[in-house]
LOGU-820828 format. One record per residue (C-alpha): residue number from 1; residue in three letters; x, y, z. Coordinates in steps of 0.001 Angstrom, whole numbers. Layout:
N
[node NUM; 'ALA'; [X; Y; Z]]
...
//
This chain:
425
[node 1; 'UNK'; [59678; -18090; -36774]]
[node 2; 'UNK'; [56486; -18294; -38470]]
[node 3; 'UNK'; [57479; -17087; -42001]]
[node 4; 'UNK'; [60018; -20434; -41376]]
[node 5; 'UNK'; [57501; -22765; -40484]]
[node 6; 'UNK'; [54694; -21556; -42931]]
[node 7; 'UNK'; [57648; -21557; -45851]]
[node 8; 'UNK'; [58284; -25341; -45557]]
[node 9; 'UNK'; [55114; -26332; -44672]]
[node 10; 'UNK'; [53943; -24610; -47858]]
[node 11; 'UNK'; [57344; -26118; -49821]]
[node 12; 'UNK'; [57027; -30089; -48556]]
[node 13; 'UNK'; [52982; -29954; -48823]]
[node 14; 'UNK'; [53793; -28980; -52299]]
[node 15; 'UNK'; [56492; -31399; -52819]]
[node 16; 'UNK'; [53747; -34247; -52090]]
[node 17; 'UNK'; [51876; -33447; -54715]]
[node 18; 'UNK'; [49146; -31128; -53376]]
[node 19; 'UNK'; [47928; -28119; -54713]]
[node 20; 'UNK'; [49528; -25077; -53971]]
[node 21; 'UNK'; [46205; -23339; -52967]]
[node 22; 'UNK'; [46042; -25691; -50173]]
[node 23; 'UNK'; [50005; -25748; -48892]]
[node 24; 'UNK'; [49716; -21892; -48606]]
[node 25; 'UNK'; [46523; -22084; -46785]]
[node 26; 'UNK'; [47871; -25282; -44478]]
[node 27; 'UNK'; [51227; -23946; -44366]]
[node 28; 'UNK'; [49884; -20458; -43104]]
[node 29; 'UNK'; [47548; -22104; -40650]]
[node 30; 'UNK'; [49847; -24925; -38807]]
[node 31; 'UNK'; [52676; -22032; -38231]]
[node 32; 'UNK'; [50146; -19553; -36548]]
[node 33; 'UNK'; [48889; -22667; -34454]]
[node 34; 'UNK'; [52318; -24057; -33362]]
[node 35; 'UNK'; [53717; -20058; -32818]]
[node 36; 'UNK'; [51038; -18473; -31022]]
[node 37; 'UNK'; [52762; -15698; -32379]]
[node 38; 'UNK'; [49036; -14655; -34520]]
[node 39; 'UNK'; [45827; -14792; -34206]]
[node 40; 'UNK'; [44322; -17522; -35772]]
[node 41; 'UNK'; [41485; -15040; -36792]]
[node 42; 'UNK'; [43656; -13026; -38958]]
[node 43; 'UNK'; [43435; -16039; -41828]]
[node 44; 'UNK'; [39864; -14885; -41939]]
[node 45; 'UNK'; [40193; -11804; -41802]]
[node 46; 'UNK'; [42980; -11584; -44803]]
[node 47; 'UNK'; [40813; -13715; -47000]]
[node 48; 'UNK'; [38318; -11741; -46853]]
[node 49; 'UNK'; [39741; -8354; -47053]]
[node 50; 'UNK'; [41849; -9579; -50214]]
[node 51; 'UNK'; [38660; -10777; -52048]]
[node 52; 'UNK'; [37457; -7469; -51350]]
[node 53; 'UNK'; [40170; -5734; -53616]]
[node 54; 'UNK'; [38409; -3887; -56214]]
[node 55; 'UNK'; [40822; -4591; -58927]]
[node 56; 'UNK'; [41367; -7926; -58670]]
[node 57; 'UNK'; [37368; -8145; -60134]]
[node 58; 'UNK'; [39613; -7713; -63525]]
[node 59; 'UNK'; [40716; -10731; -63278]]
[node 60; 'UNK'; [37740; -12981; -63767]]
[node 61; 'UNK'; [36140; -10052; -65908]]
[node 62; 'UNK'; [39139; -10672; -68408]]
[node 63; 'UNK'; [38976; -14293; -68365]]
[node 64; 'UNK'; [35365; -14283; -69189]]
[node 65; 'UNK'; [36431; -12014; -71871]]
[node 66; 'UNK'; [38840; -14535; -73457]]
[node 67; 'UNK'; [35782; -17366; -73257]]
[node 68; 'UNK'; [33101; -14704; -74952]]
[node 69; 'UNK'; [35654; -13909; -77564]]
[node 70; 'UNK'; [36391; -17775; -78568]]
[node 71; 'UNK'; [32529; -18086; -78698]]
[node 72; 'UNK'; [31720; -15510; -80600]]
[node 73; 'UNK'; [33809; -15700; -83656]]
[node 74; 'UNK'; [35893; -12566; -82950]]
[node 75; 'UNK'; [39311; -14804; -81991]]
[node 76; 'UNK'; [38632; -16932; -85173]]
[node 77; 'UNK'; [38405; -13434; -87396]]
[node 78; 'UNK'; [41494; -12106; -85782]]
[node 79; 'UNK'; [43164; -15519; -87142]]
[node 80; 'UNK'; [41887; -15017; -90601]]
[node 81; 'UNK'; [43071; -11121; -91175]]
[node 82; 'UNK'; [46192; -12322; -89856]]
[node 83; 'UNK'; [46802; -15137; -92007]]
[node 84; 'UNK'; [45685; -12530; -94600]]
[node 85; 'UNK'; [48472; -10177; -93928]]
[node 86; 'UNK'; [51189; -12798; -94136]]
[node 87; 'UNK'; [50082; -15332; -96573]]
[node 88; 'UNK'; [52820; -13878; -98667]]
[node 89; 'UNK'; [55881; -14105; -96038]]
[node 90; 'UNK'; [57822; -17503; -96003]]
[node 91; 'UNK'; [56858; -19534; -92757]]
[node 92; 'UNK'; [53796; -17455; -93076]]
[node 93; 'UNK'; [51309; -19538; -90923]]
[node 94; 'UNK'; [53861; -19332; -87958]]
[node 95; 'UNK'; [54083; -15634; -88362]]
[node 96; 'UNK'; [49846; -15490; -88360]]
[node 97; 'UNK'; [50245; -17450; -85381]]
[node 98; 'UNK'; [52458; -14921; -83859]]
[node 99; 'UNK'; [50875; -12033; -84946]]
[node 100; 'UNK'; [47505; -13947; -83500]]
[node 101; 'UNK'; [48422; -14390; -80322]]
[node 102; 'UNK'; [49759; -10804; -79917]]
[node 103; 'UNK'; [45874; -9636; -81444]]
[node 104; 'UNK'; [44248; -12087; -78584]]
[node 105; 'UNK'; [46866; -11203; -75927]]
[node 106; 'UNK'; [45765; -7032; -76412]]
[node 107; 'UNK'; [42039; -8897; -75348]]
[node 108; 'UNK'; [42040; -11807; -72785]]
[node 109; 'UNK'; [45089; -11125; -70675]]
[node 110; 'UNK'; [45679; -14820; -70468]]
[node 111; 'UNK'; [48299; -17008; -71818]]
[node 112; 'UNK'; [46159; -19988; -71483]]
[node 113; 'UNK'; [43112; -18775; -73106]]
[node 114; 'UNK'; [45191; -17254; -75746]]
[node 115; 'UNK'; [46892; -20531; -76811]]
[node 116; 'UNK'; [44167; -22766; -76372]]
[node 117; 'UNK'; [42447; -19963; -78687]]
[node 118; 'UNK'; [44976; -19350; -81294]]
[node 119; 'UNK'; [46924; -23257; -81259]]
[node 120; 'UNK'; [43703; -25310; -81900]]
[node 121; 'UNK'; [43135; -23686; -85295]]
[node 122; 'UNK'; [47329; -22643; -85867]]
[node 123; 'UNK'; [49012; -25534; -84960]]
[node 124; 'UNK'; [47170; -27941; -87548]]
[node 125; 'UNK'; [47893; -25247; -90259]]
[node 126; 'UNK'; [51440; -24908; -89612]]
[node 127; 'UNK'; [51777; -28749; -90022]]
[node 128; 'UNK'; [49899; -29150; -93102]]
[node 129; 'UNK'; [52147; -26128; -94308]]
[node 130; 'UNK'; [55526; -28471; -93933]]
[node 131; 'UNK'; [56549; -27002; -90415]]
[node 132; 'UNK'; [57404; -29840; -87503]]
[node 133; 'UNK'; [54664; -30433; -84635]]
[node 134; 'UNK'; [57422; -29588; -82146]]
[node 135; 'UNK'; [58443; -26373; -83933]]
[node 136; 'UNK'; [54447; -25772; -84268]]
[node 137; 'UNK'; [54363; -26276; -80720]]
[node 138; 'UNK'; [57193; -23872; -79651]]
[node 139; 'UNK'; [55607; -21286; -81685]]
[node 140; 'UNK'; [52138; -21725; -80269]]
[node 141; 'UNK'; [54005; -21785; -76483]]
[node 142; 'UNK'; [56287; -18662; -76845]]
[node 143; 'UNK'; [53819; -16727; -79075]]
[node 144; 'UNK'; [50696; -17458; -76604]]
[node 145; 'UNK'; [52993; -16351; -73400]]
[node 146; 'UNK'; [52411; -12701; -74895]]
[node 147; 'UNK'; [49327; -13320; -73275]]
[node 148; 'UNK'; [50191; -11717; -70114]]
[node 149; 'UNK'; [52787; -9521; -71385]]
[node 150; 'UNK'; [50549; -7181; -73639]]
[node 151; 'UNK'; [48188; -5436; -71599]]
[node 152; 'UNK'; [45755; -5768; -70370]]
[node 153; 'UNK'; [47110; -8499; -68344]]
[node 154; 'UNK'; [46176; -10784; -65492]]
[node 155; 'UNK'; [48763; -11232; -63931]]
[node 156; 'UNK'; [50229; -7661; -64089]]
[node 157; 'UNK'; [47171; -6697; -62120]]
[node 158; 'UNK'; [48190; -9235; -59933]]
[node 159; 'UNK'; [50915; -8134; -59299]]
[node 160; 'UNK'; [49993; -4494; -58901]]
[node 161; 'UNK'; [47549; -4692; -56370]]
[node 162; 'UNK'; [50310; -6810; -54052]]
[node 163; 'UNK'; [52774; -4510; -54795]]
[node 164; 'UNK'; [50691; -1546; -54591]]
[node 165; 'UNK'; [51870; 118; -58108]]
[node 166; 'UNK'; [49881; 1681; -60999]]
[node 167; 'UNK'; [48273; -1012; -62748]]
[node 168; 'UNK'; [47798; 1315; -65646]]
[node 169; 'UNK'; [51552; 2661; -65608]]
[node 170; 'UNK'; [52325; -1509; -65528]]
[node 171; 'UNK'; [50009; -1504; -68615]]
[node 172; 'UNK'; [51958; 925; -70556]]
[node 173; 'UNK'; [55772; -255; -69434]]
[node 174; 'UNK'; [55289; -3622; -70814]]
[node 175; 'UNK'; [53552; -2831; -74471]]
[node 176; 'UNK'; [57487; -2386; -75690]]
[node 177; 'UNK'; [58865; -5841; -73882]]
[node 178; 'UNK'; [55584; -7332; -75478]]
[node 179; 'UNK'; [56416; -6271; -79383]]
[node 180; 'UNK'; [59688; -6678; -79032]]
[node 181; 'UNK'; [59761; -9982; -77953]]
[node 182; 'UNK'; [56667; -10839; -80897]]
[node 183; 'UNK'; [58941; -9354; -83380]]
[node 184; 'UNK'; [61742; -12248; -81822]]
[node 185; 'UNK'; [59690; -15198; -82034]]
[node 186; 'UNK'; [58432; -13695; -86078]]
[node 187; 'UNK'; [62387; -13608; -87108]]
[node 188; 'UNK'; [63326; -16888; -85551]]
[node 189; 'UNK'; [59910; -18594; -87099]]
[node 190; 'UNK'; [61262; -16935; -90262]]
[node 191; 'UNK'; [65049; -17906; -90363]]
[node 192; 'UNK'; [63338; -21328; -89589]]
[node 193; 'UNK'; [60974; -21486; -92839]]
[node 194; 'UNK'; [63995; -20353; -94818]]
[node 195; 'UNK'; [66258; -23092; -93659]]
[node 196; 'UNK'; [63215; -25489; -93918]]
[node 197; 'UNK'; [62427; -23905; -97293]]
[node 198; 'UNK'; [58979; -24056; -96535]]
[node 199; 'UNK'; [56590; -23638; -99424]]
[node 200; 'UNK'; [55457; -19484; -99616]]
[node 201; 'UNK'; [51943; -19703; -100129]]
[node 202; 'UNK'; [50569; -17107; -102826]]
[node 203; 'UNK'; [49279; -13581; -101821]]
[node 204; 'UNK'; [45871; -13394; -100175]]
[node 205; 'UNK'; [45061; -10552; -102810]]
[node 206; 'UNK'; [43248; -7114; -102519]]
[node 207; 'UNK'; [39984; -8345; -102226]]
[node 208; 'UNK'; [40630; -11137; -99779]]
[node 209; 'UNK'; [42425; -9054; -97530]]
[node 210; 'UNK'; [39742; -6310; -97698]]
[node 211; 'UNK'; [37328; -9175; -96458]]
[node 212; 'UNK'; [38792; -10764; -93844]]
[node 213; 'UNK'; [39816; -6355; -92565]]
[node 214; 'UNK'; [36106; -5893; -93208]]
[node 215; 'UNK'; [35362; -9363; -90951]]
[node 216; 'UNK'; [37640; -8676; -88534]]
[node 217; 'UNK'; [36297; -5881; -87483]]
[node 218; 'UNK'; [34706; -5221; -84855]]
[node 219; 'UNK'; [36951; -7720; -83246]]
[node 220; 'UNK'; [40423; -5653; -83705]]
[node 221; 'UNK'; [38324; -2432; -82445]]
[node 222; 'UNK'; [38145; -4484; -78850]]
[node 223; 'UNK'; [41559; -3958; -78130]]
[node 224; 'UNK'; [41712; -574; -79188]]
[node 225; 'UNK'; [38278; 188; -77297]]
[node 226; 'UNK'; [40007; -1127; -73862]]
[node 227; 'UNK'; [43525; -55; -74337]]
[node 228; 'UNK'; [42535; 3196; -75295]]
[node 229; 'UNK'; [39637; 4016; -72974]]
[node 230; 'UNK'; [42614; 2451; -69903]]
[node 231; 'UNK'; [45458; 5319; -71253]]
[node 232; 'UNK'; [43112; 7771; -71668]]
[node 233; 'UNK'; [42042; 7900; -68198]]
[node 234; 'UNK'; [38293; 7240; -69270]]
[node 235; 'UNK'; [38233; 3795; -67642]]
[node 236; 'UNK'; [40150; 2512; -65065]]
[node 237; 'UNK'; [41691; -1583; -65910]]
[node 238; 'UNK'; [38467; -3481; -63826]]
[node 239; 'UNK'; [36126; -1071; -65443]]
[node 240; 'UNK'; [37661; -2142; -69109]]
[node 241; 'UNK'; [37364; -5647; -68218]]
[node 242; 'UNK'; [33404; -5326; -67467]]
[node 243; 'UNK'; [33522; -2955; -71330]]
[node 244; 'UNK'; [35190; -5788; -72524]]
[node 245; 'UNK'; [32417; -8521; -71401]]
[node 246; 'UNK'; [29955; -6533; -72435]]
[node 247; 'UNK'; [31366; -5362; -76069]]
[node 248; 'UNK'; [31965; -8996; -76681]]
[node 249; 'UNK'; [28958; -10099; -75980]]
[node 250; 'UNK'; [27317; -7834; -78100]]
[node 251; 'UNK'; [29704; -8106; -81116]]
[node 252; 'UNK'; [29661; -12248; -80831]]
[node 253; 'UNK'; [25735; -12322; -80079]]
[node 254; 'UNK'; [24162; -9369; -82551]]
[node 255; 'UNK'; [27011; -8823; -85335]]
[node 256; 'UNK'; [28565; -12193; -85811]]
[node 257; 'UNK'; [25464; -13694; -84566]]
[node 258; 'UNK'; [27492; -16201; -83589]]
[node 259; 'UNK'; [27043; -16442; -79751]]
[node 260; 'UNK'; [23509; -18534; -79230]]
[node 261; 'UNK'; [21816; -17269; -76328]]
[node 262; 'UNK'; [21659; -20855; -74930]]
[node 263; 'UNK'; [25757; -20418; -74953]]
[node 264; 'UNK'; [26054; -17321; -72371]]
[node 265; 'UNK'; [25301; -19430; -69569]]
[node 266; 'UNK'; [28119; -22618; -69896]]
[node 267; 'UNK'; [30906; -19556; -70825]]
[node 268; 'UNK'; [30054; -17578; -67988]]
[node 269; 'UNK'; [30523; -21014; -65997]]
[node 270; 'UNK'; [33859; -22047; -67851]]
[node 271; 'UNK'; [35232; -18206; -67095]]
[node 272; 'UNK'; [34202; -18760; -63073]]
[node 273; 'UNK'; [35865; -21935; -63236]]
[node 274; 'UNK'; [39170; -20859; -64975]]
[node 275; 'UNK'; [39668; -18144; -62814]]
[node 276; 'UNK'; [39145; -19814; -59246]]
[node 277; 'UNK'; [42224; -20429; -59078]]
[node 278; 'UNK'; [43794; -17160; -59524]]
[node 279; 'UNK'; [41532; -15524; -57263]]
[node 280; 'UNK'; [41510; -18551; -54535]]
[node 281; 'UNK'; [45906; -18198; -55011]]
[node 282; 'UNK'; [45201; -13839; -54484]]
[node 283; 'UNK'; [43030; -14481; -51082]]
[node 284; 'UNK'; [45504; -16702; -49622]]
[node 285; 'UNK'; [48567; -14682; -50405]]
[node 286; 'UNK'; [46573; -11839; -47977]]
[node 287; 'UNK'; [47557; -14580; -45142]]
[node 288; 'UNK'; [50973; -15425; -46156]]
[node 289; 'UNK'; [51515; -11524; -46712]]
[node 290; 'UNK'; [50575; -11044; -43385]]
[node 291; 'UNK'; [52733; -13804; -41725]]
[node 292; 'UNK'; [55473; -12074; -44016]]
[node 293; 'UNK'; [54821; -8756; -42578]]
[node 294; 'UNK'; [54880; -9804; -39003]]
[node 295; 'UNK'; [57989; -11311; -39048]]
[node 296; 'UNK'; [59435; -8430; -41090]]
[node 297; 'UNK'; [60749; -10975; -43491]]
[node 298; 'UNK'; [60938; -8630; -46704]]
[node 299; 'UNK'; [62816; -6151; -44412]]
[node 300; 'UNK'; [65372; -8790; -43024]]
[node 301; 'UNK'; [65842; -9880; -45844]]
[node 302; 'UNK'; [66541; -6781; -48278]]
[node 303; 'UNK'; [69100; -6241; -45235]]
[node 304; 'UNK'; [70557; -8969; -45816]]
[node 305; 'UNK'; [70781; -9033; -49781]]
[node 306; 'UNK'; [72220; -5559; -49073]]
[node 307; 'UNK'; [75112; -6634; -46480]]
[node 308; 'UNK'; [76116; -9074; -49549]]
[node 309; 'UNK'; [75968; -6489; -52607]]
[node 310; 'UNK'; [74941; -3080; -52859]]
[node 311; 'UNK'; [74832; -3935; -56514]]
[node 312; 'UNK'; [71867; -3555; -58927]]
[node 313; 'UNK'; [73067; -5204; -62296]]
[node 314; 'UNK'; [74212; -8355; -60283]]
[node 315; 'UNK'; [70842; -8071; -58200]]
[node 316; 'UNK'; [68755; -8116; -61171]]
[node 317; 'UNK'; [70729; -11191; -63304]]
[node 318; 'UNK'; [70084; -13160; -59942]]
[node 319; 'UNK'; [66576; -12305; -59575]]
[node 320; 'UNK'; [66155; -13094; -63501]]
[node 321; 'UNK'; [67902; -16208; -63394]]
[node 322; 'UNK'; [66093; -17480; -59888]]
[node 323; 'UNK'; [62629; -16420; -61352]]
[node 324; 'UNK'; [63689; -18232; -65054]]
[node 325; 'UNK'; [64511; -21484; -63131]]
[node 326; 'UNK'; [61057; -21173; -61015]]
[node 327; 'UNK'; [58768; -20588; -63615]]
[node 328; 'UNK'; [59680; -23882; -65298]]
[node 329; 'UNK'; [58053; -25602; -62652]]
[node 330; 'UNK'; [55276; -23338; -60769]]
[node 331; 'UNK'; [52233; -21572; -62330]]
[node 332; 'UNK'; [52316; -18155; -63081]]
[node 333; 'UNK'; [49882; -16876; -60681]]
[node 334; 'UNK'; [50860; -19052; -57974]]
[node 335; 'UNK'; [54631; -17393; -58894]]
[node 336; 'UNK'; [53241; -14012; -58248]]
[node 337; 'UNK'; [51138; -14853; -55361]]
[node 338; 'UNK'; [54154; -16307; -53404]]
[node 339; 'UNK'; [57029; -14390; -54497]]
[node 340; 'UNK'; [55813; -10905; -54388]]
[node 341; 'UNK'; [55703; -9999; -50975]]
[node 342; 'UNK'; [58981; -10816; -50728]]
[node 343; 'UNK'; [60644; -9375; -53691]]
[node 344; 'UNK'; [58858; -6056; -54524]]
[node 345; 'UNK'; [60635; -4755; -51255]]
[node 346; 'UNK'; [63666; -6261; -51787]]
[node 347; 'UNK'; [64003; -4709; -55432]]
[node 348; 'UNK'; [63232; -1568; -53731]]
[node 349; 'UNK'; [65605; -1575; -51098]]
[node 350; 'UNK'; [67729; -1587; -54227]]
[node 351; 'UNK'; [66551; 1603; -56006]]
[node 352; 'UNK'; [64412; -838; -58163]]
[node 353; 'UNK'; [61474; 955; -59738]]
[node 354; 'UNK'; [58628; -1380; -59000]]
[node 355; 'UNK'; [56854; -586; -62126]]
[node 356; 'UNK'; [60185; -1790; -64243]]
[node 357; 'UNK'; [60451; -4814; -61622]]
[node 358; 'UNK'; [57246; -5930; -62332]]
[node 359; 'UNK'; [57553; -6173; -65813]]
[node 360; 'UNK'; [60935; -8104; -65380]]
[node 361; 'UNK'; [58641; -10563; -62907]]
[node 362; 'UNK'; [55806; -10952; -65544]]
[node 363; 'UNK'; [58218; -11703; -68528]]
[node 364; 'UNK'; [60314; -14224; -66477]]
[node 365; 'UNK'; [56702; -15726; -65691]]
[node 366; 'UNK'; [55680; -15675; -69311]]
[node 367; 'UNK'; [58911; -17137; -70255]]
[node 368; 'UNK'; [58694; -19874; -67726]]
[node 369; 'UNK'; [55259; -20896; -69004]]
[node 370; 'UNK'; [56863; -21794; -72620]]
[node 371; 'UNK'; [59483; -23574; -70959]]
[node 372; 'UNK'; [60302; -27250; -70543]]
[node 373; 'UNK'; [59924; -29262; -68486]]
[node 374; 'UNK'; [56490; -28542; -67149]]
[node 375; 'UNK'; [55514; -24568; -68966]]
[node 376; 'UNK'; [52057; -24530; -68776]]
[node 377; 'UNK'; [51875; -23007; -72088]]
[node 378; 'UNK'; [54039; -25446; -73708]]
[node 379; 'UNK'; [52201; -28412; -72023]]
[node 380; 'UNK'; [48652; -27065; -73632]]
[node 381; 'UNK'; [50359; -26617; -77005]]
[node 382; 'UNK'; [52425; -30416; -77165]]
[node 383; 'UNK'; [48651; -31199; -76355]]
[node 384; 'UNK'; [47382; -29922; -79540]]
[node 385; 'UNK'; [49928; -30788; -81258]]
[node 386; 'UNK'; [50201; -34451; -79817]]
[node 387; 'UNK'; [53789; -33890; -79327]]
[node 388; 'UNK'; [56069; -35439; -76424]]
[node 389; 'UNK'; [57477; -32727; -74491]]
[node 390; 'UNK'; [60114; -34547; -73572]]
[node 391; 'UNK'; [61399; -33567; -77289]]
[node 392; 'UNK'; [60949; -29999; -76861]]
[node 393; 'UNK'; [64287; -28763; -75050]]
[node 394; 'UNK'; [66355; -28665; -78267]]
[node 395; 'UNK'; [63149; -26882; -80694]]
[node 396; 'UNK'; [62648; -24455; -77986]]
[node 397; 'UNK'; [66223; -23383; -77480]]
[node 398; 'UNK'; [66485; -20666; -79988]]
[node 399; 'UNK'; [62889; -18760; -78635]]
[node 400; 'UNK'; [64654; -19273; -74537]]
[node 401; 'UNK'; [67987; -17464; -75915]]
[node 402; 'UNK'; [65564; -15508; -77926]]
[node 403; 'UNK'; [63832; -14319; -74841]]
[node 404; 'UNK'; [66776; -14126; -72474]]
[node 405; 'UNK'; [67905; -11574; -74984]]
[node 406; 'UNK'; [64931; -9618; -74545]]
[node 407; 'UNK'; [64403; -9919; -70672]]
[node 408; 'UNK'; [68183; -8149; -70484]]
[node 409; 'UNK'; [67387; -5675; -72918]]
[node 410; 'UNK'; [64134; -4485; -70271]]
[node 411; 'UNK'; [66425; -4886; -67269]]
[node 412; 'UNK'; [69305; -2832; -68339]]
[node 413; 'UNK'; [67723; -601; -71189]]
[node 414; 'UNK'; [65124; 1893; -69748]]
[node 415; 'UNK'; [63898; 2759; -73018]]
[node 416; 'UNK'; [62484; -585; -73300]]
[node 417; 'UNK'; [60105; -326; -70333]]
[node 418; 'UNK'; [59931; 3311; -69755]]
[node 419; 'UNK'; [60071; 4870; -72930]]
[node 420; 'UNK'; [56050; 4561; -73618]]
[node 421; 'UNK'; [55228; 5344; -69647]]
[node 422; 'UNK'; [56958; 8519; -69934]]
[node 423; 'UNK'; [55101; 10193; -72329]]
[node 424; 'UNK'; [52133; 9730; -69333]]
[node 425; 'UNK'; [53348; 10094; -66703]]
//
């Protein structure tokens, strides 16, 4: 009864317009106070005990990652080598975009830092190389939801602290899901210049290319430095977060000496800021999860699910297609927070892995931030771009069927999500 009343308390509070933070927190609150059924203590309590996770530190550790990085000069070098690499390729400045956003995406861990990164300096380009501002857009959108599909990622470490899986075996199943679907977006933004017959520009050249590899770094050796040191067991995913901070600041501030000391200050403030929400969403999830638990919701309804189908194919196209339709309209953390609880046991009552399910959540998430009507993504990028996104639905068609095509090759292919994890584990 007070899963019920805390569910559409939560759903009409955010139906009236008001942030989901709140409804979860109000919806939470009101049920335990009309049930009796709970302590009204325990909303206290479960705040505090889920800001008190260690690994959800990562997440504002990352963020302020993605802000040092856009300071500094290294996200501005990774554009350059990539636009170096291929100048040559037809539709090349949509390909550096892509390529980009996959560079910034093995850094930040965030969509939104990686597009606002990447599209400010991308999407002018690919205008002034012939390419529409809506196409420009749909690149930007689809290429900068890699963000949290390529490790390290925010909201996979979301994810596994409320499911209680390997963050670091998360990391590894979704580097596959993450190229593949970069390689996607590259063809289609490729077909596209052909059609188009958008100008080639001429090669870069030898020396050019050795300049802007030579520029770039120190900035390509940050993903490498925190991927590696995460597989190789040296650091665990919070720890590479704080080596990531710190390697940034020292790249941006002593080698690119671009990072003014007067600067640290207003990007540590912009990180805290971006990633209140996220961590406010995490704390009062530990409240709903608790409501959940009481009332043995996952349980009832995993039994219930069951009664209807014993079937894991037709499971998993329902789950994709729910989570698809979802992520259109909520924000990807927000997703996670609320949905969770309730579907990591449910895909296990199923013989789900929850390492393979919770790539399957995160890609549905990234591909509901590039979506129409309201993709977060896709909203920052029209932005940019000064595009309506009310013209989007037919220039983003090709990357959604695009996607789709890769979300069913990682639920129904396990070499696609478990090829890389089991060579560790």
């Amino acid at each position: 009864m007070t899963s019920f009343l805390a569910i559409v308390v939560t759903v009409l509070l955010a139906a009236l317009g008001a942030p989901l933070l709140f409804a979860i927190a109000t919806g939470c609150v009101l049920a335990i106070l009309a049930t009796g059924e709970i302590s009204l203590l325990i909303v206290v309590q479960r705040m505090f005990y889920s800001a008190n996770i260690y690994p959800i530190v990562a997440v504002p550790l990352f963020m302020l990652a993605g802000e040092v990085m856009n300071r500094g000069g290294l996200s501005r070098r990774i554009i350059r080598l990539s636009d170096s690499l291929m100048g040559h390729i037809p539709g090349s400045s949509a390909l550096t975009t892509t390529v980009a956003c996959m560079l910034f995406a093995a850094i930040s861990g965030s969509s939104a830092a990686t597009a606002a990164a990447v599209g400010t300096i991308m999407i002018p380009d690919m205008v002034r190389n012939r390419f529409k501002p809506a196409f420009a857009s749909a690149v930007t959108a689809f290429s900068s939801s890699l963000g949290i599909v390529i490790p390290p990622s925010i909201t996979l470490i979301i994810y596994g602290v409320l499911a209680g899986v390997s963050i670091r075996q998360l990391f590894l199943a979704s580097i596959a899901p993450g190229l593949l679907a970069g390689a996607v977006f590259m063809f289609l933004a490729y077909q596209r210049a052909k059609k188009d017959q958008i100008e080639v520009k001429p090669p870069a050249g030898l020396k050019a290319s050795v300049q802007a590899a030579g520029s770039a770094f120190w900035a390509v050796l940050m993903p490498v430095v925190i991927l590696g040191g995460i597989f190789s067991g040296l650091f665990t995913p919070t720890e590479a977060a704080a080596v990531a901070v710190l390697y940034g600041l020292i790249v941006g501030r002593f080698v690119y000496r671009e990072l003014a000391w007067r600067e640290i200050g207003p990007v540590f403030v912009r990180a805290a800021l971006l990633s209140a929400i996220p961590v406010s969403l995490f704390c009062v999830a530990g409240v709903l999860n608790h409501v959940f638990s009481v009332d043995r919701l996952p349980e009832r309804m995993a039994a219930g699910a069951l009664s209807v189908t014993s079937s894991k194919v037709l499971f998993l196209l329902v789950i994709n297609v729910v989570l698809f339709v979802l992520g259109m309209f909520m924000e990807s953390s927000a997703m996670l927070v609320v949905l969770t609880p309730v579907l990591a046991p449910l895909a296990k009552s199923f013989g789900i892995d929850l390492v393979h399910f919770g790539v399957l959540i995160n890609l549905n998430v990234a591909i509901g931030q590039a979506s129409p009507p309201i993709g977060s993504t896709l909203f920052l990028s029209c932005t940019i771009s000064k595009t309506n996104i009310s013209q989007m639905f037919q220039t983003t068609l090709p990357f959604l069927i695009g996607s789709w095509s890769v979300l069913l090759l990682v639920s129904y292919v396990p070499l696609f999500w478990g090829g890389l994890r089991s060579l560790f584990f």
